[in-house]
LONU-532086 format. One record per residue: residue number from 1; residue in one letter; x, y, z of N, C-alpha, C, CB in turn. Coordinates in pm, 1 decimal. Each point is the difference from the previous one (the first is absolute). Glycine has a CB too. Example, Ala and Ser with C-alpha at 12.3 -4.5 7.8 and 13.67 -1.06 7.14 Angstrom:
# residues 2
   num   residuo        n.X        n.Y        n.Z       ca.X       ca.Y       ca.Z        c.X        c.Y        c.Z       cb.X       cb.Y       cb.Z
     1         A     1319.0     -569.0      780.0      -89.0      119.0        0.0       90.0      120.0        0.0     -189.2     -117.3      124.6
     2         S      154.2      222.3     -196.6       82.0      119.0        6.0      -77.0      109.0       73.0      118.4      -62.8     -214.5
# end
This chain:
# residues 198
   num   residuo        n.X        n.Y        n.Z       ca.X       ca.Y       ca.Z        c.X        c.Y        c.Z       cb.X       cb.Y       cb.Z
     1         X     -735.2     -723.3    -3165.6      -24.1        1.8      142.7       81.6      109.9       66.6      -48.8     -245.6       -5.3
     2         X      182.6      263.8       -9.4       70.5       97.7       32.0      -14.5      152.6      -69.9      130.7     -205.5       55.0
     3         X     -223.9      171.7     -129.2      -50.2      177.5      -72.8     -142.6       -0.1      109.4       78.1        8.4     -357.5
     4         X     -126.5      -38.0      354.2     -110.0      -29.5       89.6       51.0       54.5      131.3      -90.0     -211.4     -125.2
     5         X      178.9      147.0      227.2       51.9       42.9       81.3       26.6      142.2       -9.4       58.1     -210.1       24.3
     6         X       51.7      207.2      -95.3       63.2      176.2       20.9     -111.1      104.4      -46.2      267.3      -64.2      -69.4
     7         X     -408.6       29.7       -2.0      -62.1       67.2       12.1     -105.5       45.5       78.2       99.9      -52.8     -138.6
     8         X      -88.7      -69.1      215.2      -82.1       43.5      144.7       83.9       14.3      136.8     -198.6     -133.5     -100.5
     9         X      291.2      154.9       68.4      121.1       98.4       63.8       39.7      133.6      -34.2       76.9     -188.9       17.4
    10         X     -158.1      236.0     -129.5       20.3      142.3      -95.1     -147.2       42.4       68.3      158.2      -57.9     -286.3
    11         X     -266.4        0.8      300.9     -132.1       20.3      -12.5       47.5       12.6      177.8     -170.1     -141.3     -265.7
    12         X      184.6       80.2      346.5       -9.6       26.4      146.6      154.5       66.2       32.5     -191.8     -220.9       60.6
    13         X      271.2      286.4     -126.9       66.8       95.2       10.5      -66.0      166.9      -36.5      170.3     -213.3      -39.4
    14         X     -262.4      222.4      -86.1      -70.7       99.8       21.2     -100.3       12.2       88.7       64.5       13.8     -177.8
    15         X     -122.5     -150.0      264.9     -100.6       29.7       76.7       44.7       81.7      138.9     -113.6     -210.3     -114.7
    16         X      232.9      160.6      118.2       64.3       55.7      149.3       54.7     -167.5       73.8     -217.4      269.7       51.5
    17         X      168.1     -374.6     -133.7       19.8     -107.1       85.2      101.5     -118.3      -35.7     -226.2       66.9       53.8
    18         X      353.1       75.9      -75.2      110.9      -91.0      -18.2       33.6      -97.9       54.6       50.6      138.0      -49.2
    19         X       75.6     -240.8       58.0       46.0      -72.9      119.5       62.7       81.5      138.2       44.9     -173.5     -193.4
    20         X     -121.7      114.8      282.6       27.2       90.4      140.6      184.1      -17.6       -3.1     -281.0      -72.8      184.4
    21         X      313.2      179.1     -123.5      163.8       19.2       65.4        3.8      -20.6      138.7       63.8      173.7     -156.5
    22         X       -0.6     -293.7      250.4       37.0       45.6      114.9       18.4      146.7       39.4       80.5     -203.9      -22.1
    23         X      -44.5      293.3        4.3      -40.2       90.0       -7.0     -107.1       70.2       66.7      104.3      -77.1     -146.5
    24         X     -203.4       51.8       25.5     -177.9       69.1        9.4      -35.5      -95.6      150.1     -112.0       32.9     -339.3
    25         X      161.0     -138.2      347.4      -95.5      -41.5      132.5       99.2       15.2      135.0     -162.7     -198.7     -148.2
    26         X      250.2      282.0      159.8       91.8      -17.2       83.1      -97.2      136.0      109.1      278.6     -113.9     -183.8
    27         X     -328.1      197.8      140.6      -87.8      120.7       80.8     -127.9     -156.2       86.7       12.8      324.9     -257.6
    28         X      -91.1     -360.9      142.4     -114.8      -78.7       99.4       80.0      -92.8       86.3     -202.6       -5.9     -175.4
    29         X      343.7      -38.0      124.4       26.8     -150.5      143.6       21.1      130.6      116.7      194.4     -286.0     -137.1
    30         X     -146.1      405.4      112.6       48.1       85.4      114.4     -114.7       48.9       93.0      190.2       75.7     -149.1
    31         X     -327.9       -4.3       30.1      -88.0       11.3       79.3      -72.0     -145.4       40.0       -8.8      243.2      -95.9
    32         X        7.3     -341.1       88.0      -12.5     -127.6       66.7       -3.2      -51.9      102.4       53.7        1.3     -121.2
    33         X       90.7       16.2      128.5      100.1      -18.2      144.3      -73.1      108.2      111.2      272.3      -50.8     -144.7
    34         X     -272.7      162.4       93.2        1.6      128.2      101.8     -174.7      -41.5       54.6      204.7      241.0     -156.4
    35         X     -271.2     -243.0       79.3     -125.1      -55.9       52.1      -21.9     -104.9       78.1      -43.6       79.5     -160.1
    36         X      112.5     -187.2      112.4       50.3     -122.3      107.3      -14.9       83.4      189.2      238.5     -133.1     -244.3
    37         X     -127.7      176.2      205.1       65.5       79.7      147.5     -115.4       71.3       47.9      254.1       52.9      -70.8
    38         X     -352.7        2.4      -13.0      -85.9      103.1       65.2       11.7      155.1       -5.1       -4.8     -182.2      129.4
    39         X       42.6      183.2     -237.9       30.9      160.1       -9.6     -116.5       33.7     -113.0      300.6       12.2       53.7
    40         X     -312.8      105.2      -12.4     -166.2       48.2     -116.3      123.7       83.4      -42.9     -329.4       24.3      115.7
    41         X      186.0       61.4     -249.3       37.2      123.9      -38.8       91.6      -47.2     -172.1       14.9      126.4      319.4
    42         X      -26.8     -248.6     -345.8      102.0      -15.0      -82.4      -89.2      -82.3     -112.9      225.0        8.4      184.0
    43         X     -171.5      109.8     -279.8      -61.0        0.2     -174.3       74.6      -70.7     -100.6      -77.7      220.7       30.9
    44         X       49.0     -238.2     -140.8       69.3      -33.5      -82.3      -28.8       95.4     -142.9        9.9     -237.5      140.4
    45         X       25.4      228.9     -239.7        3.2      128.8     -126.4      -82.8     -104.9      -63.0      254.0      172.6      -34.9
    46         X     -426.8     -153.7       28.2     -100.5      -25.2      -84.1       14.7       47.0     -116.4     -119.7      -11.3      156.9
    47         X      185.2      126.9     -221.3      -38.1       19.0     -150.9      107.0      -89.2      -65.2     -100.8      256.7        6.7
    48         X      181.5     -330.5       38.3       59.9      -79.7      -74.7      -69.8     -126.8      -62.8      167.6       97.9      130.8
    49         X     -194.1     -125.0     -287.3       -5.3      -36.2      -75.1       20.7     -160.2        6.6       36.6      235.2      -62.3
    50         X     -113.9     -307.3        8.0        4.8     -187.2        4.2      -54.8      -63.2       89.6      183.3       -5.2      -74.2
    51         X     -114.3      -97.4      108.3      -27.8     -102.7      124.1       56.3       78.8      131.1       32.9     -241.7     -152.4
    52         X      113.2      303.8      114.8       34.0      101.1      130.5     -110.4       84.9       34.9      233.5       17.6      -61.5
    53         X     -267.4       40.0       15.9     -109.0      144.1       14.8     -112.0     -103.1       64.2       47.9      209.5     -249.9
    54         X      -98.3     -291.5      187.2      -76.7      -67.9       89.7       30.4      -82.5      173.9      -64.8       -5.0     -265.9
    55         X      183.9      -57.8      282.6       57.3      -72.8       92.1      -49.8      135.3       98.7      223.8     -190.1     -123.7
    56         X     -145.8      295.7       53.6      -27.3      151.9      121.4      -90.0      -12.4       15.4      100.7      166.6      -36.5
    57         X     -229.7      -94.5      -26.2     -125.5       43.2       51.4      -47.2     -138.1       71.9      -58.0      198.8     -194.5
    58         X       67.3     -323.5      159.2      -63.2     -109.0       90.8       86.0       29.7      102.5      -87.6     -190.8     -150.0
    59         X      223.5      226.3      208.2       53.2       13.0      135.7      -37.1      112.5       32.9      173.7     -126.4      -11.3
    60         X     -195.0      212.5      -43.5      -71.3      182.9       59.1     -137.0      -31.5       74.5       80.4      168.7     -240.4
    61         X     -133.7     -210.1      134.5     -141.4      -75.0       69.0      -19.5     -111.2      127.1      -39.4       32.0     -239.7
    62         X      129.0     -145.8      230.0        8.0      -49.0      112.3       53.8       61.1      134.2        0.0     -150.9     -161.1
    63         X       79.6      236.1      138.2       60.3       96.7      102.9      -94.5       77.8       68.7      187.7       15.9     -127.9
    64         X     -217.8       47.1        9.0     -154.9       98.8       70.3     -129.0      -67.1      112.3       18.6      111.0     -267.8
    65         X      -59.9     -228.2      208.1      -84.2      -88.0       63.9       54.6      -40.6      123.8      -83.8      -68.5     -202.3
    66         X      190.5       61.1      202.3       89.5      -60.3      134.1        1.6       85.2       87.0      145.6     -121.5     -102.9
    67         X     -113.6      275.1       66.3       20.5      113.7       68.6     -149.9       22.3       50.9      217.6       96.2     -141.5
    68         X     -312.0      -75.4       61.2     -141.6       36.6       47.2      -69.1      -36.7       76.5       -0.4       33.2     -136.0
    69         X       54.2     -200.4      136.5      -40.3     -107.1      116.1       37.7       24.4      130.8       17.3     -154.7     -153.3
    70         X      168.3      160.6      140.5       12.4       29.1      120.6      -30.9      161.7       61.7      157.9     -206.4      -43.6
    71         X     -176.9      306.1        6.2      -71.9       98.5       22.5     -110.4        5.4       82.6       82.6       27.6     -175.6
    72         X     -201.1     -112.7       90.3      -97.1      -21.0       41.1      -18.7      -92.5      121.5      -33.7       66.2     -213.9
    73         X      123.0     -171.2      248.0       46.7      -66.1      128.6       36.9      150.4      158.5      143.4     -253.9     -226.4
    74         X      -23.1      311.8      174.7       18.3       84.3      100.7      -81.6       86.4      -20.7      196.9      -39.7       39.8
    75         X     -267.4       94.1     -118.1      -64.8       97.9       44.5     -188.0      -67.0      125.2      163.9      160.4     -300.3
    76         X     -186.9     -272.8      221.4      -86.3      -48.7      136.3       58.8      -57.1      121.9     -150.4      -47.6     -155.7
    77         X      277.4       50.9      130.1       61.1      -73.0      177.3       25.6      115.2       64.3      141.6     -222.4      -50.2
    78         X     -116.5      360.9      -37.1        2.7      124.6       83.6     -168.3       27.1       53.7      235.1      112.0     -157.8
    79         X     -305.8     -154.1       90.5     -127.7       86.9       35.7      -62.6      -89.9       75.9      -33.2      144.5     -195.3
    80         X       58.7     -287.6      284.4      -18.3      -88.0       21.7       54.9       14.6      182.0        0.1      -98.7     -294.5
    81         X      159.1       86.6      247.2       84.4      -11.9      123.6       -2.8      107.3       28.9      131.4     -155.8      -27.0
    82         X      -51.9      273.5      -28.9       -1.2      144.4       53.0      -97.6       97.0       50.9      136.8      -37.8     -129.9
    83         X     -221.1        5.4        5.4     -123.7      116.6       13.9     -147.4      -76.0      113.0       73.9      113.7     -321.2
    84         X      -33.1     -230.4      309.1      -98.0      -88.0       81.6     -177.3      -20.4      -63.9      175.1      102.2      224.1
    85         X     -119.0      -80.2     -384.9     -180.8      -10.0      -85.8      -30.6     -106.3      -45.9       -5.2      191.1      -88.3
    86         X      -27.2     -299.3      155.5       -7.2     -153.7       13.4     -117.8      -24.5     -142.4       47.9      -34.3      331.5
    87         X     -110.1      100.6     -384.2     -108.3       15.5      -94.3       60.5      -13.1     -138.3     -135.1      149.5      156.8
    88         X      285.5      -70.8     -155.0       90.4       16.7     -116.9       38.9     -150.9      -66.4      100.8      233.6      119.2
    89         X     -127.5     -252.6     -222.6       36.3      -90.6      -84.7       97.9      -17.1     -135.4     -193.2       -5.3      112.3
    90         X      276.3      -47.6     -176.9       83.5        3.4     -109.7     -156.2      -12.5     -110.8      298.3     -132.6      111.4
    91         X     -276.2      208.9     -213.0      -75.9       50.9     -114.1       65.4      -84.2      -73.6      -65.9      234.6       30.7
    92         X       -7.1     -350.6      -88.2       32.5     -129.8     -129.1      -43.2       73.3      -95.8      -42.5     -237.4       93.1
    93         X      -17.1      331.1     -103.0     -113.3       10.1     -137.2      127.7       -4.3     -113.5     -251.1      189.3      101.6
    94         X      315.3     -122.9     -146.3      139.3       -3.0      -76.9       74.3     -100.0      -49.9        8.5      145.2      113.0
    95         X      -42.6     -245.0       -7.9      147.7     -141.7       -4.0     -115.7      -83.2      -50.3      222.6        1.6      242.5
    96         X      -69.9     -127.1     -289.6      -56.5     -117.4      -30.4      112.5      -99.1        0.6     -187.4      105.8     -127.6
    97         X      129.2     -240.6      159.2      106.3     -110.5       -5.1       23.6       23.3      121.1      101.4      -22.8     -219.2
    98         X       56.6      -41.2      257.8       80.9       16.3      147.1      -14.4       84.3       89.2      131.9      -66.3      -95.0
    99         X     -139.5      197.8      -46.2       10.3      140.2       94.6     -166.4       32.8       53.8      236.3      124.0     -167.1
   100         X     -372.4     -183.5      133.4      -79.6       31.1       45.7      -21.8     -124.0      158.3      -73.3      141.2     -279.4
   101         X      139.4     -218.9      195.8       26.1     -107.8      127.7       25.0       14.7      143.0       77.2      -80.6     -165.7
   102         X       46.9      177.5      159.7      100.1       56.7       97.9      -68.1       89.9       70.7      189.7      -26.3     -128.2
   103         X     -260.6       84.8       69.1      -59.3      153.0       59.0     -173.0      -94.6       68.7      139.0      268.4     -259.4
   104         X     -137.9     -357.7      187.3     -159.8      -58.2       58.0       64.3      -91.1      143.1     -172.2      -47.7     -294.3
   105         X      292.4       -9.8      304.8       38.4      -84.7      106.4       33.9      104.9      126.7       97.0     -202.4     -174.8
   106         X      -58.3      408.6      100.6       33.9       38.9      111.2     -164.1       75.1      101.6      297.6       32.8     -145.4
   107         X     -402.8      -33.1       35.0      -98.0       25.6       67.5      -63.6     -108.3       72.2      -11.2      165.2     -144.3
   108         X       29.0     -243.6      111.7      -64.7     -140.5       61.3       80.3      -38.5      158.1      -44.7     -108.7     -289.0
   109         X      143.4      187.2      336.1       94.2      -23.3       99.2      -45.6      128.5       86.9      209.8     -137.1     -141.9
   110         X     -231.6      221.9       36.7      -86.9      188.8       63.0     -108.5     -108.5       79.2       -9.2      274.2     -260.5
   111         X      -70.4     -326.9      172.4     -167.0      -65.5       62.8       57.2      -31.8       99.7     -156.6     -106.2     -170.8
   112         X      241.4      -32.7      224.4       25.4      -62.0       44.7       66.7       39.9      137.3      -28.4      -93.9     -216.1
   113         X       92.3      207.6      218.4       67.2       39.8       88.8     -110.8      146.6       36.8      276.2     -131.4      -89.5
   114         X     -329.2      152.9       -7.7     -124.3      167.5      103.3     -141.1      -31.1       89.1       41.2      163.5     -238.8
   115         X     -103.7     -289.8      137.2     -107.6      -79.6       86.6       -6.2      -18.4      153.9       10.5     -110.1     -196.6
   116         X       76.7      -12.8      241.5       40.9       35.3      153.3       23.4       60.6       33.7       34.4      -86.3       25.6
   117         X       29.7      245.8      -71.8       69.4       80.3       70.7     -121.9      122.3       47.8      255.2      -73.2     -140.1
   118         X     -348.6       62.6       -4.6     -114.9       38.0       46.3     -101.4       -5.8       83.2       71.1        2.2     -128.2
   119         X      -76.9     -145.3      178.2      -70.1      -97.2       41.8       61.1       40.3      152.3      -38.0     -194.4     -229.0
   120         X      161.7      218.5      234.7       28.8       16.6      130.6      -52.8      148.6       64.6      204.6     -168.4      -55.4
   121         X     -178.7      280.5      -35.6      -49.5      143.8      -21.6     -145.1      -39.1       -2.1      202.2      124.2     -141.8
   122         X     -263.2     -182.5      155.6     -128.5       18.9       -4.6      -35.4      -11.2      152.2      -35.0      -87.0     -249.4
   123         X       96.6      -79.4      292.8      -46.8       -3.1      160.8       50.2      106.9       82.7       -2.4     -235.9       -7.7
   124         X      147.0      247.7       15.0       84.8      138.4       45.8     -105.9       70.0       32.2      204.1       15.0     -143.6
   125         X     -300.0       60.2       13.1      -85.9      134.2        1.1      -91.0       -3.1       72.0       35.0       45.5     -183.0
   126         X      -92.1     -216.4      190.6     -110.9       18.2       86.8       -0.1      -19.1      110.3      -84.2      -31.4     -133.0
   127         X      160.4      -50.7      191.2       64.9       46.0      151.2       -1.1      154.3       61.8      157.9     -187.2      -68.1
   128         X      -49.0      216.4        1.6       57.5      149.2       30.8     -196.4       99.4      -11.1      362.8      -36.9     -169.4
   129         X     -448.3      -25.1       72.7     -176.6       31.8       57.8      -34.0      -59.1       90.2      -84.7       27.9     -173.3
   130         X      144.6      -93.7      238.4      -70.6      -83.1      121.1     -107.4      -94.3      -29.0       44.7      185.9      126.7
   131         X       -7.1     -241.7     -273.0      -93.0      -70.5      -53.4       61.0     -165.9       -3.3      -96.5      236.2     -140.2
   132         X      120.2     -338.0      292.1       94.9     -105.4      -15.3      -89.2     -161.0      -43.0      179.3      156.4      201.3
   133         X     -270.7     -113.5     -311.5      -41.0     -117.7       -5.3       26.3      -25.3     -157.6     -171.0       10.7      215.7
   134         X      318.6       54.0     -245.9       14.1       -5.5     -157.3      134.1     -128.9       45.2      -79.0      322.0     -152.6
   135         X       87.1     -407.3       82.5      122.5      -62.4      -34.7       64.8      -24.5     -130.7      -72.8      -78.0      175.6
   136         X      211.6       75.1     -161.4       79.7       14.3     -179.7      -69.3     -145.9      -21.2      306.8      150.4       -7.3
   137         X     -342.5     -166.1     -136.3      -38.0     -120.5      -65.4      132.2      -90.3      -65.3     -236.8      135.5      -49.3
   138         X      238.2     -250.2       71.3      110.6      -35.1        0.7       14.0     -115.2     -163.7        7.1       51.8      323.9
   139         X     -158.2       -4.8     -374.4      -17.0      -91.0      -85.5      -22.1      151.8      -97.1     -102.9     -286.9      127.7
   140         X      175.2      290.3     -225.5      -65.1      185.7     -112.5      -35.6      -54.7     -147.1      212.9      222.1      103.4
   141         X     -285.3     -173.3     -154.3      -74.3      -36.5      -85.5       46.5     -191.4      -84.8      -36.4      334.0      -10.7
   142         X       -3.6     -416.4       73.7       -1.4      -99.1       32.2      152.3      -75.2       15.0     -240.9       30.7      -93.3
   143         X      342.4       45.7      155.9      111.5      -46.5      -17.7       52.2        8.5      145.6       21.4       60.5     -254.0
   144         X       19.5     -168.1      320.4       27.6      -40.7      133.7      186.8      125.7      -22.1     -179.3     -366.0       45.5
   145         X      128.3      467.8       92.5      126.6       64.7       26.8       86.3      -75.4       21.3      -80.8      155.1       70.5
   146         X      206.4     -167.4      -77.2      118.9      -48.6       28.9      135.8       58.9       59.8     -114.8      -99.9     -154.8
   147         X      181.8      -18.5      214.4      163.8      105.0       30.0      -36.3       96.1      147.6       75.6       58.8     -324.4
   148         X       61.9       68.6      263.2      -25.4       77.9       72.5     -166.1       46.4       36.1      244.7       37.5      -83.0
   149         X     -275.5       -5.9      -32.9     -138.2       39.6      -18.7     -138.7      -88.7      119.2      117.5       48.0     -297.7
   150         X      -58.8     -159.7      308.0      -97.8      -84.3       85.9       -4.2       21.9      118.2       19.9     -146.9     -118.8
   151         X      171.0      149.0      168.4       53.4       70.4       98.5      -85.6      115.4       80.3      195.3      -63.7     -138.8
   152         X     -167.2      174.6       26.3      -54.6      150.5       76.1     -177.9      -36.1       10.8      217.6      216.6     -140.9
   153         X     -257.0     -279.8       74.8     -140.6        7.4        9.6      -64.6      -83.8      110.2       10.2       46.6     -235.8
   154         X       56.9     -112.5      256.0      -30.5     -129.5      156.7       58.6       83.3      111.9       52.9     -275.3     -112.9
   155         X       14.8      333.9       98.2       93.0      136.4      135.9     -141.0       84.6      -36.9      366.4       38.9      -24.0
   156         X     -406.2       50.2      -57.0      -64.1      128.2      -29.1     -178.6      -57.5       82.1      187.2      100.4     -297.9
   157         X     -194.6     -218.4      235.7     -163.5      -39.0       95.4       33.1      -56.0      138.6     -143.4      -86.3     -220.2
   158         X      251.6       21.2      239.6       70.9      -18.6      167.4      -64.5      122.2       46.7      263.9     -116.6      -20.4
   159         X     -183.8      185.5      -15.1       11.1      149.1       46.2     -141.3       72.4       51.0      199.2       14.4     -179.7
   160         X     -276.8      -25.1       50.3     -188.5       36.0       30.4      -80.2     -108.0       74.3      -18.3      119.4     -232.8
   161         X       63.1     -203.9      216.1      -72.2      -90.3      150.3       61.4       60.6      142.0       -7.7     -258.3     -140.2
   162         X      167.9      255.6      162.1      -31.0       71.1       71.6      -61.3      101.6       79.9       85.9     -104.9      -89.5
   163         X      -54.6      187.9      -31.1      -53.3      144.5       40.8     -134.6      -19.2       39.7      139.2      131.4     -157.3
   164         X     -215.9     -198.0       99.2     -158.5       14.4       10.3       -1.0      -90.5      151.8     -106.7        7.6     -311.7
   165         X      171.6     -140.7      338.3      -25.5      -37.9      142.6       56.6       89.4      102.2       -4.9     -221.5      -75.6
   166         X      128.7      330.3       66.8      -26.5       93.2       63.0      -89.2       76.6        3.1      148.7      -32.8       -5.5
   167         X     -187.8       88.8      -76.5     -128.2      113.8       -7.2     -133.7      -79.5       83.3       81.2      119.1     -280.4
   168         X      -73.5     -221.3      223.9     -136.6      -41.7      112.8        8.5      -25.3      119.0      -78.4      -85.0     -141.4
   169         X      230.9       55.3      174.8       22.1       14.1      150.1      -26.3      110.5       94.6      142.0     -127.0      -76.8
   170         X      -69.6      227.3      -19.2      -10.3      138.9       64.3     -144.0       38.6       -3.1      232.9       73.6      -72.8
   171         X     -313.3      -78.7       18.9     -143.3       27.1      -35.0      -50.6      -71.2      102.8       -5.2       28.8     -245.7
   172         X       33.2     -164.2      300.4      -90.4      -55.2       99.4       53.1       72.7      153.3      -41.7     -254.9     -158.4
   173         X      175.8      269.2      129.6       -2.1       42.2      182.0       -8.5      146.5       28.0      160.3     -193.1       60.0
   174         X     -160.6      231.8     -213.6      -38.6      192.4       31.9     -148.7      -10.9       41.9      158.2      144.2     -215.7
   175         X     -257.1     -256.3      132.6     -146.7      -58.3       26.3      -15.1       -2.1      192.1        4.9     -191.7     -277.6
   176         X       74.7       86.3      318.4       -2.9      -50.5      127.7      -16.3      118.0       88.3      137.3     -199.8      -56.8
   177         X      -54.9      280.0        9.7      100.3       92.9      112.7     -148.3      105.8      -42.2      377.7      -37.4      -13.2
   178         X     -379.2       87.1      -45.0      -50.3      104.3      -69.3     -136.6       19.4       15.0      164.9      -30.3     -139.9
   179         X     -265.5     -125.8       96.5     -162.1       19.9      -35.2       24.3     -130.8      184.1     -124.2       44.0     -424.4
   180         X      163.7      -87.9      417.4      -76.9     -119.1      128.5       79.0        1.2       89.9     -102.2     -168.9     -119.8
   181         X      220.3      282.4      184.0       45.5       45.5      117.6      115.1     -104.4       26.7     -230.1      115.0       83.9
   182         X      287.9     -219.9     -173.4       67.5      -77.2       54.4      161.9       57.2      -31.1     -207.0     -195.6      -16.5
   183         X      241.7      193.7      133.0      145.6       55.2       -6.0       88.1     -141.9        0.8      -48.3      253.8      144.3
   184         X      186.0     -170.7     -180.4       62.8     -125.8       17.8       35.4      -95.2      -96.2      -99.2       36.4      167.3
   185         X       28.7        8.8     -316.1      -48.0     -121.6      -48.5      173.1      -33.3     -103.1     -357.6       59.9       -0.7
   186         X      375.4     -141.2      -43.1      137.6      -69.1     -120.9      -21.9       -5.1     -111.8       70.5     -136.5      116.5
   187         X       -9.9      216.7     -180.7      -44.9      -61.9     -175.3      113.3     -131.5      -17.7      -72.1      287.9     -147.7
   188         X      -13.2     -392.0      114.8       58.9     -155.4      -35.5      -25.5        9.2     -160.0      -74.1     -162.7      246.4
   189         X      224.3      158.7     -289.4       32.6       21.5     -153.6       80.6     -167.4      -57.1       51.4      331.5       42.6
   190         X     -140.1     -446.6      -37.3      153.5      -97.4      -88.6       47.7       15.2      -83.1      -41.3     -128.5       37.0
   191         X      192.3       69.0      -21.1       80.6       30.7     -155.0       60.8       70.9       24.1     -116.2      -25.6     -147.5
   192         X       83.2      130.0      227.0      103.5      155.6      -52.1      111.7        2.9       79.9     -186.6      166.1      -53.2
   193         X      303.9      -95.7       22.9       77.3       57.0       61.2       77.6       79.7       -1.7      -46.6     -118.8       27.1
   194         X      193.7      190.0       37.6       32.3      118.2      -15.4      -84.6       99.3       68.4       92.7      -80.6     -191.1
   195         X     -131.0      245.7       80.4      -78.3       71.0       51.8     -150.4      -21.1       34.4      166.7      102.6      -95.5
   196         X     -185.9     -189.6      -15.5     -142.5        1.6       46.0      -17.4      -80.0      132.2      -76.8       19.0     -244.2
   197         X      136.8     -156.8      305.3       26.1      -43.6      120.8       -7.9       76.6      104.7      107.5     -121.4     -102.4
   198         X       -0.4      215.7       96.5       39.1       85.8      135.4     -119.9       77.5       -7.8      271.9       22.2       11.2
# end
């Protein structure tokens, strides 16, 4: 039994897969830690030989995936927040597991947060055409808006009712004054106040 042993201690000494040394794993607990904290950029020596040489390349590799992810995070929150290209999405095609997870939960928050915002850019546009019989939908592809989001969209059609019971105000007494000689006449607006009031 003990020839047996030491010879498959001779046999995984020529393989490279001696008994590990505190030592050999003292680089991965370091790059470990440092990853913990959040620091990229940090390798380990893949051509080393055994279970070490392997421990590396599985932490080189997990590193990389980690790095690419978050990459791919800031680079759509730049093209998102900064650049203002609401269309831009994180690219899964690559990932898998957690990491395709992560990148699918940050587009799903893109949907979630560009829809209304669109929705609001849409009525905005048609106003500003003098077109006030558009209102933000408060229900988007069958999912009841919420939150803030419910907020701006109950203010944003406030807003186009107004406008439009002004516009027909003004339209009737420019009418009065204008086609049937009646001077004098009030535009009666409910609801409103502030500028449109005065």
């Amino acid at each position: 039994m003990a020839t047996q042993t030491k010879e498959r201690a001779r046999a995984a000494a020529r393989n490279g897969d001696a008994t590990i040394a505190i030592a050999d794993l003292e680089p991965l607990l370091a790059a470990l830690d440092a990853a913990t904290r959040g620091e990229t950029g940090i390798r380990l020596d893949a051509r080393r030989r055994g279970v070490v040489g392997d421990l590396n390349k599985a932490f080189n590799a997990l590193a990389t995936t980690r790095e690419s992810t978050t990459d791919e995070i800031i680079r759509v929150a730049t093209a998102i927040g900064s650049e203002g290209r609401l269309t831009e999405r994180a690219d899964v095609k690559r990932t898998q597991g957690i990491w395709k997870e992560s990148l699918t939960a940050v587009n799903s928050m893109i949907d979630d947060l560009s829809r209304p915002t669109l929705e609001v850019a849409r009525v905005i546009d048609a106003v500003a055409e003098g077109d006030l019989s558009q209102k933000m939908q408060l229900q988007i592809e069958g999912r009841a808006v919420k939150g803030e989001f419910l907020r701006i969209g109950t203010t944003v059609n406030a807003m186009v009712d107004q406008l439009s019971s002004f516009a027909d105000e003004v339209t009737r007494v420019a009418r009065e004054a204008g086609t049937e000689g009646k001077l004098g006449g009030q535009a009666v607006v409910k609801g409103v106040g502030g500028t449109w009031k005065d």
